[in-house]
C-alpha positions, -999 to 999 in steps of 0.1 A, spaced: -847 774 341 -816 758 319 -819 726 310 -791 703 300 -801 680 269 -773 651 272 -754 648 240 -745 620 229 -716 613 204 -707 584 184 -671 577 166 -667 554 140 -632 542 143 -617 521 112 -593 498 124 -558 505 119 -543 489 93 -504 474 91 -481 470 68 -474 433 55 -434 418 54 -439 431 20 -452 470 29 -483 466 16 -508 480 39 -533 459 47 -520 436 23 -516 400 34 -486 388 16 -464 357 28 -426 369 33 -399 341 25 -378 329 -1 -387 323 -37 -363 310 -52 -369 269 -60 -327 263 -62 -324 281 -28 -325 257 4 -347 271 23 -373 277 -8 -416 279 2 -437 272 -27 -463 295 -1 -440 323 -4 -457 354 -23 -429 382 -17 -393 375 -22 -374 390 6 -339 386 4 -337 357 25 -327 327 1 -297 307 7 -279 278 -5 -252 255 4 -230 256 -23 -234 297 -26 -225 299 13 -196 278 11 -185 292 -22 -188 327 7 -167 310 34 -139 300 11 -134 333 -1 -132 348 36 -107 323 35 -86 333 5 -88 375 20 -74 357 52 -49 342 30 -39 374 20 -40 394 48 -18 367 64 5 366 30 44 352 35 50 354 77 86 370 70 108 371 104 142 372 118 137 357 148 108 332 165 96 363 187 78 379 154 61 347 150 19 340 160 -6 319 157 -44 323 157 -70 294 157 -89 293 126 -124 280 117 -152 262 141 -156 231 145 -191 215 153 -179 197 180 -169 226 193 -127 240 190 -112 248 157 -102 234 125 -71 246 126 -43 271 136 -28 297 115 13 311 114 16 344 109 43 373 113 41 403 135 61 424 105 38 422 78 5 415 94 -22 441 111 -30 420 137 -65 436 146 -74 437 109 -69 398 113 -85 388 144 -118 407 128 -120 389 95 -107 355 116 -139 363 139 -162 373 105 -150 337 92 -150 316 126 -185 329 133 -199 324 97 -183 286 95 -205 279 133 -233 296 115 -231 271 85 -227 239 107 -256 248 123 -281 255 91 -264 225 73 -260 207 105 -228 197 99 -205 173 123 -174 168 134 -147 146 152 -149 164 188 -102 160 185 -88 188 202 -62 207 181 -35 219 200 -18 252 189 13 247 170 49 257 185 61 287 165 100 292 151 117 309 125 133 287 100 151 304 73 130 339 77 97 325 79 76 320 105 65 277 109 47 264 133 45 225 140 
């Protein structure tokens, strides 16, 4: 006669361990910003990870968005007020934009413009927000557009 002897097995498992915000595994280090000039700076933070900011470096960002708009945009040349645009510029808090800028159909990629506009518009809402900056609520109204002397105003 067979018998059957029950076997009975036992697996140690180790618990898996994860990587930290740092890639440690198993390590237990504190993700965040180290830098003590930076705004958002954490005196508990044991890993730098790239997220420090600070005002004045975020502005100093914005402006120069601005100044390769500035160039992009360059002297609106025309003939006649039918080569003449404008597109709204910057984000106000309140909501609308800053401003409205002229430019030319001749000497301007208009896609090229309307993506670093959009880089800038949605950097400056991103900035009012961390900063929580305000604003008069004023609606801009976009300019009229003529040509005046082969160059593109708008008023």
């Amino acid at each position: 006669m067979n018998r059957l002897i029950p076997l009975v097995l036992f697996f140690a498992c180790e618990g898996k361990q994860e990587k930290d915000c740092a890639g440690v595994l198993g390590g237990n280090n504190i993700c965040g910003c180290t830098d003590s000039t930076s705004t958002n700076y954490n005196y508990q933070v044991t890993y730098d990870d790239g997220s420090c900011y600070s005002q004045s470096y975020d502005f100093n960002q914005l402006e120069q968005l601005e100044l390769e708009i500035m160039d992009i945009i360059g002297i609106p040349g025309c003939s006649d007020d039918s080569y003449c645009r404008y597109v709204g510029f910057g984000a106000k808090p309140c909501g609308g934009y800053w401003e409205y800028l002229v430019y030319s159909m001749v000497n301007v990629d208009s896609i090229s413009l309307s993506n670093k506009i959009d880089q800038y518009n949605e950097y400056n809402d991103s900035l009012n927000v961390r900063y929580e900056i305000s604003s008069d609520c004023n609606f801009i109204y976009p300019p009229t557009l003529h040509c005046d002397n082969g160059v593109c105003i708008g008023n």
